[in-house]
VMD Tcl script that builds the backbone (N, CA, C; Angstrom):
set m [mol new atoms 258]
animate dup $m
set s [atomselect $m all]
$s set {name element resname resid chain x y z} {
  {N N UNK 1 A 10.450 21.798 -1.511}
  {CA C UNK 1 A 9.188 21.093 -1.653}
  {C C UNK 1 A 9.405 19.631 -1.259}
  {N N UNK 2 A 8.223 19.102 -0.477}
  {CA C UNK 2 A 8.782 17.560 -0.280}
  {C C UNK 2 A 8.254 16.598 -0.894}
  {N N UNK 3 A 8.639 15.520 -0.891}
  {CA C UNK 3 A 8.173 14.462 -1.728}
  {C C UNK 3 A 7.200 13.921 -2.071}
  {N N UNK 4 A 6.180 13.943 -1.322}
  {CA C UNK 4 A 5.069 13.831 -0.894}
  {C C UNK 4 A 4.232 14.788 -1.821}
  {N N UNK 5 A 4.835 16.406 -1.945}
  {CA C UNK 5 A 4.121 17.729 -2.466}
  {C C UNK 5 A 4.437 16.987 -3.671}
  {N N UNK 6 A 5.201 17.024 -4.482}
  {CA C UNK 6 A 5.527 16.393 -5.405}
  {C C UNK 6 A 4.945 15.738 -6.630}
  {N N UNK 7 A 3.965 14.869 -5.260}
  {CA C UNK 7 A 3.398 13.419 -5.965}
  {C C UNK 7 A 1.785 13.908 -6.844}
  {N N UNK 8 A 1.490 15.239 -5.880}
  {CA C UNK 8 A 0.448 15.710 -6.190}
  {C C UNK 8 A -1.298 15.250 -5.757}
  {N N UNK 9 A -0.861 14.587 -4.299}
  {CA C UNK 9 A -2.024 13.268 -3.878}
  {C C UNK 9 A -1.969 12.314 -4.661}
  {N N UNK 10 A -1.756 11.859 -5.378}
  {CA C UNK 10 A -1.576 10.438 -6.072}
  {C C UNK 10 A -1.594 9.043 -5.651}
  {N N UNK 11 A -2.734 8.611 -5.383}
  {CA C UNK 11 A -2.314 7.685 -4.260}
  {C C UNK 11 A -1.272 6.301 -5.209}
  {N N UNK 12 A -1.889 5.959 -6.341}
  {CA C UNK 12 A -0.103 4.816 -6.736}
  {C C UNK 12 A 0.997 5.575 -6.844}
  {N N UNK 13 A 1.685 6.779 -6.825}
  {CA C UNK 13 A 2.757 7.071 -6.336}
  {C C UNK 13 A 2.937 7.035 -5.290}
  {N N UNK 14 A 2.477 7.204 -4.183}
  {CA C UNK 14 A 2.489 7.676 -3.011}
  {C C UNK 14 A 2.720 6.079 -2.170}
  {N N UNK 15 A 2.382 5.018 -2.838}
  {CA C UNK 15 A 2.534 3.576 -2.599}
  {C C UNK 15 A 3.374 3.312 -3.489}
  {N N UNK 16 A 4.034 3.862 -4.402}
  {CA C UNK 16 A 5.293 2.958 -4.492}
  {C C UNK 16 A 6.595 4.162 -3.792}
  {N N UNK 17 A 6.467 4.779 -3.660}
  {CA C UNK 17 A 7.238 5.847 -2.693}
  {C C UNK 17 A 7.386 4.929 -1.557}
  {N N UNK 18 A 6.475 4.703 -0.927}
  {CA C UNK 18 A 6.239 3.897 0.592}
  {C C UNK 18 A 6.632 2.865 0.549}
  {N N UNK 19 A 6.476 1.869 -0.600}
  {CA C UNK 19 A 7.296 0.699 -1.193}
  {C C UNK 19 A 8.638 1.096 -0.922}
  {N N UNK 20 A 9.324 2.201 -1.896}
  {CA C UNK 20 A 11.089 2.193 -1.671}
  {C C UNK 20 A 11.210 2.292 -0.298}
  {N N UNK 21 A 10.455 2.933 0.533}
  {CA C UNK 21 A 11.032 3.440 1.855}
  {C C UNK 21 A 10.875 2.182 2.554}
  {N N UNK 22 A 9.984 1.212 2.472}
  {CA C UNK 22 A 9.969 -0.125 3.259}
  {C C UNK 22 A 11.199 -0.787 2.982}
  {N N UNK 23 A 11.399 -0.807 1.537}
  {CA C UNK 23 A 12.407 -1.508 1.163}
  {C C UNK 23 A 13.886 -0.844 1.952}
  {N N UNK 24 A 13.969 0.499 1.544}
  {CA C UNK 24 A 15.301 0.817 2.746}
  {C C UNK 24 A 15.250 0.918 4.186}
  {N N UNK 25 A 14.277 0.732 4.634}
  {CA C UNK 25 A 14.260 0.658 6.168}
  {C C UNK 25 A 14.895 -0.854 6.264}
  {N N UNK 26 A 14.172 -2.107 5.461}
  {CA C UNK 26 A 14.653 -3.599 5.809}
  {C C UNK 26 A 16.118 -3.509 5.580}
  {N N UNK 27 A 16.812 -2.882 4.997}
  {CA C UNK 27 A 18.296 -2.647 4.902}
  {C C UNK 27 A 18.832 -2.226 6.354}
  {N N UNK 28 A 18.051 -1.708 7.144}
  {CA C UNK 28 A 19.267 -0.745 8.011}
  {C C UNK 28 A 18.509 -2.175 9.750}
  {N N UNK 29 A 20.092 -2.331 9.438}
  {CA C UNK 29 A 19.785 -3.421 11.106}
  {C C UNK 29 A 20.790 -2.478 12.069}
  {N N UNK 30 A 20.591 -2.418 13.088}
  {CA C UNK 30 A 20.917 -2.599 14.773}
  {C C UNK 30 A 21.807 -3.327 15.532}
  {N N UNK 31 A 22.859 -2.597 15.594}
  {CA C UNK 31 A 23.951 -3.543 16.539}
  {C C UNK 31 A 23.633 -3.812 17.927}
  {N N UNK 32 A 23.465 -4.964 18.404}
  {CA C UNK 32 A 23.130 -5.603 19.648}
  {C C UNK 32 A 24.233 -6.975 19.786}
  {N N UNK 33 A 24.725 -6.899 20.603}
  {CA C UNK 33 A 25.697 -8.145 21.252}
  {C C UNK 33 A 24.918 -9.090 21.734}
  {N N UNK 34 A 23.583 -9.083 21.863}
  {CA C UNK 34 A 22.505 -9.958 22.405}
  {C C UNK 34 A 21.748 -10.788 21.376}
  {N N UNK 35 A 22.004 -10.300 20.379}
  {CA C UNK 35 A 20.837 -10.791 19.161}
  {C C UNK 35 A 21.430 -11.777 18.454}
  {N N UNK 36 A 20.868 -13.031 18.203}
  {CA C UNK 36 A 21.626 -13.982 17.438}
  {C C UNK 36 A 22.887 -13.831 16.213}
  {N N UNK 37 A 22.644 -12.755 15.502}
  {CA C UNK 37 A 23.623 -12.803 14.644}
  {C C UNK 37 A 24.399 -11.201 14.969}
  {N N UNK 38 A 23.830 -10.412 16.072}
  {CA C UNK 38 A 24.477 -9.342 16.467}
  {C C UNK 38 A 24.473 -8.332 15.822}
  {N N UNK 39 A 23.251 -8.560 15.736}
  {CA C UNK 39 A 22.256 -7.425 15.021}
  {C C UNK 39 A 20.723 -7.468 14.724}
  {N N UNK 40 A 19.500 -6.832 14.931}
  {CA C UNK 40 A 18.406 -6.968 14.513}
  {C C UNK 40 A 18.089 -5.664 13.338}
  {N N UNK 41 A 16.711 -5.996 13.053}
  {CA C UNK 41 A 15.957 -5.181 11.873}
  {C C UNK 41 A 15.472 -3.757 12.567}
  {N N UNK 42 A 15.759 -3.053 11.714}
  {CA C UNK 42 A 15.519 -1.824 12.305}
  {C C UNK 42 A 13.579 -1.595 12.769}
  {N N UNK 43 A 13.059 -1.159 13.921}
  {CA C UNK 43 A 11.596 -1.600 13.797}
  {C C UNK 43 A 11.532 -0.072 12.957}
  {N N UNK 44 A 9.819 -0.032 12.820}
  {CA C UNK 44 A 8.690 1.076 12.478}
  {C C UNK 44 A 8.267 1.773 13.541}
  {N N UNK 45 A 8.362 3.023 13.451}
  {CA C UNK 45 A 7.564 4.105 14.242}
  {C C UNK 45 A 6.739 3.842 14.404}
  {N N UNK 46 A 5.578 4.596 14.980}
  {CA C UNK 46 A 4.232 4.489 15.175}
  {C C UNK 46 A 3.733 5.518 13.703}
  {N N UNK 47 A 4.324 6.537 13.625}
  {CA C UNK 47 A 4.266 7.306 12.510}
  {C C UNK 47 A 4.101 6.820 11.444}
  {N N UNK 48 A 5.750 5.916 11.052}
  {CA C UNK 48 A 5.815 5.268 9.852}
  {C C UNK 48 A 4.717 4.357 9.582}
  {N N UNK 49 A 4.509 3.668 10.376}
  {CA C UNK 49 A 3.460 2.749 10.280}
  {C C UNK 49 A 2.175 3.248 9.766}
  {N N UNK 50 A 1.727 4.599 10.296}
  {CA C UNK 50 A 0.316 4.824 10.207}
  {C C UNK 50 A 0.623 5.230 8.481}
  {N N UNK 51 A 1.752 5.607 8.312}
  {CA C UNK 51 A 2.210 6.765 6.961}
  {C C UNK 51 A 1.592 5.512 5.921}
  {N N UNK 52 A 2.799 4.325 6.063}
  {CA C UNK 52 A 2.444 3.363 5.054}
  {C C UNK 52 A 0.972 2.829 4.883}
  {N N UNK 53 A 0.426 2.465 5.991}
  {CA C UNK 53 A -1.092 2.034 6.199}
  {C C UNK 53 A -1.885 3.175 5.508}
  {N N UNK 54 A -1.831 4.379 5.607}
  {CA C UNK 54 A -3.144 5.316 4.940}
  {C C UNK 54 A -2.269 5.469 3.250}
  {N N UNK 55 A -1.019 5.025 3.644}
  {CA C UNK 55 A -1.083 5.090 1.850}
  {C C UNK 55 A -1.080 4.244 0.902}
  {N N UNK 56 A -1.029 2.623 1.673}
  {CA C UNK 56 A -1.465 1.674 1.166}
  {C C UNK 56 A -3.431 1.524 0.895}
  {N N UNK 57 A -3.732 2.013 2.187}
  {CA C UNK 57 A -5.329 1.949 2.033}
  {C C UNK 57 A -5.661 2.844 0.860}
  {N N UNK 58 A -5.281 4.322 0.700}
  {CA C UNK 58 A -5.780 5.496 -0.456}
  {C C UNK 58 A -5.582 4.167 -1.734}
  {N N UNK 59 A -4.502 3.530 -1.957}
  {CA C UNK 59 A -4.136 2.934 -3.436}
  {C C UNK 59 A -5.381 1.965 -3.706}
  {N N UNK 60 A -5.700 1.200 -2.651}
  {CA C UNK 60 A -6.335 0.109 -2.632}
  {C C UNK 60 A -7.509 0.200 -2.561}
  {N N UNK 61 A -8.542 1.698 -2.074}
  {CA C UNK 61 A -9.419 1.730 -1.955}
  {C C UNK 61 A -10.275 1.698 -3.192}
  {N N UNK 62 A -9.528 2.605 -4.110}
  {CA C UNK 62 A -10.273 2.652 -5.666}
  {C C UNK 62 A -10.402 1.609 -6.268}
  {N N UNK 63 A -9.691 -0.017 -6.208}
  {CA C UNK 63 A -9.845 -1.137 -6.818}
  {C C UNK 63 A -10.689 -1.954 -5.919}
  {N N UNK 64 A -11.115 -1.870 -4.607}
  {CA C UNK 64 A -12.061 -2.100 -3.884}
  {C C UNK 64 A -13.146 -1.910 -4.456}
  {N N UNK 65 A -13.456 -0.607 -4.574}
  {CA C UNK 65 A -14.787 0.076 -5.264}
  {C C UNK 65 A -15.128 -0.521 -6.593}
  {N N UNK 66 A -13.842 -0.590 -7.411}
  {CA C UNK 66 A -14.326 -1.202 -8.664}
  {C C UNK 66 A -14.799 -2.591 -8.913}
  {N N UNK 67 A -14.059 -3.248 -7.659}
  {CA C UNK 67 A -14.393 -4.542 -7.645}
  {C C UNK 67 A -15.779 -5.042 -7.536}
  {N N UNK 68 A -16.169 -3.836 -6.502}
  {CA C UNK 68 A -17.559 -3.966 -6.070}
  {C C UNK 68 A -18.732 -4.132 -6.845}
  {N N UNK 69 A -18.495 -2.946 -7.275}
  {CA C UNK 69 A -19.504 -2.554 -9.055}
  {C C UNK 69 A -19.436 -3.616 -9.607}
  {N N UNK 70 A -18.371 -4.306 -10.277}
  {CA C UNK 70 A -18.260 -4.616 -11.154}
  {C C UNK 70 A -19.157 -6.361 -10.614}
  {N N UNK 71 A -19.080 -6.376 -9.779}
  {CA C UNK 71 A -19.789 -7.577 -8.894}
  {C C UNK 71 A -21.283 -7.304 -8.728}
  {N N UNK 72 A -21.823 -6.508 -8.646}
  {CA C UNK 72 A -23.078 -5.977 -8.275}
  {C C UNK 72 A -23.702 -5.980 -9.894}
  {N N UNK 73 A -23.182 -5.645 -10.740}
  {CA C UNK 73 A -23.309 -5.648 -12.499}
  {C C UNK 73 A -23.506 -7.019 -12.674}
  {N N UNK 74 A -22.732 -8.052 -12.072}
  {CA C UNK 74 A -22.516 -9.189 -12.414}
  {C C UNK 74 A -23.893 -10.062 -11.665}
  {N N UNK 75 A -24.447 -9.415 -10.632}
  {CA C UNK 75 A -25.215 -9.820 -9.811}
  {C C UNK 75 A -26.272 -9.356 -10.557}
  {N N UNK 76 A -26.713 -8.777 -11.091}
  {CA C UNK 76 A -27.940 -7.649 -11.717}
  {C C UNK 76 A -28.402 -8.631 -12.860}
  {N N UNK 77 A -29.636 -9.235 -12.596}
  {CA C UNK 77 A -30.117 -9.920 -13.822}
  {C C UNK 77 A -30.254 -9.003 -15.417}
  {N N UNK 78 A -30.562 -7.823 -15.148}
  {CA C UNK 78 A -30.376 -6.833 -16.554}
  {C C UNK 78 A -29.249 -7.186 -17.068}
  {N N UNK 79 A -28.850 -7.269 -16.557}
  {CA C UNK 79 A -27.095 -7.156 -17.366}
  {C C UNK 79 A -26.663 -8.686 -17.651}
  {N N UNK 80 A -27.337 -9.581 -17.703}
  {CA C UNK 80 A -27.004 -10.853 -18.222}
  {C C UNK 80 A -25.788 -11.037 -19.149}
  {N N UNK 81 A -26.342 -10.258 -20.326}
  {CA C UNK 81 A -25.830 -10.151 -21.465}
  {C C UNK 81 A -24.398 -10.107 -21.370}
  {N N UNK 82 A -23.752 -8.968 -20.578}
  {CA C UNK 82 A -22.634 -8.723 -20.704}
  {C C UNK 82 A -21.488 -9.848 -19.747}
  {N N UNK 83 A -22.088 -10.312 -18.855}
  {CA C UNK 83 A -21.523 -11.548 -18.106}
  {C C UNK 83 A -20.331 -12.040 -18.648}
  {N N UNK 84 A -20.254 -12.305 -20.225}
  {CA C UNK 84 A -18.887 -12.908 -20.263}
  {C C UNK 84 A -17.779 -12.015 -20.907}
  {N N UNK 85 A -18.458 -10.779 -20.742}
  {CA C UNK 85 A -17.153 -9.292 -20.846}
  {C C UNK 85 A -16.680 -8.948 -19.467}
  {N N UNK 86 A -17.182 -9.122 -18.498}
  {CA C UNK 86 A -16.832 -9.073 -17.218}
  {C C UNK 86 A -16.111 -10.229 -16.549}
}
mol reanalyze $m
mol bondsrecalc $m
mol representation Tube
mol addrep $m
């Protein structure tokens, strides 16, 4: 089963999963005799890239949404009242 199956769609696991893996990719550099210190950073796929991006967006989208509401509540003259619980 892979890691991913695992998580169960989850999108804050699934972003801090993508977190460790950023973090060990910046570990692994590239031997080059050309590069100032004779070595560069390993780059990102096109893959990896899209992987981290849709699983950073899934995490972030739900606090987007809440943000929203919770702004639109704040905007809503009915709801005066509650203004300084928000």
């Amino acid at each position: 089963m892979s890691r991913v199956a695992e998580m169960g769609g989850r999108p804050q696991d699934m972003c801090e999963f993508l977190m460790q893996a950023v973090q060990k990719k910046e570990l692994h550099h590239i031997a080059d005799p050309n590069a100032p210190k004779g070595q560069y950073l390993a780059d990102y796929s096109k893959r990896e890239r899209d992987t981290i991006y849709v699983g950073m967006k899934n995490a972030v989208s739900p606090l987007r949404v809440t943000l929203r509401l919770i702004s639109a509540i704040i905007d809503n003259p009915k709801y005066n009242k509650f203004n300084p619980m928000l």
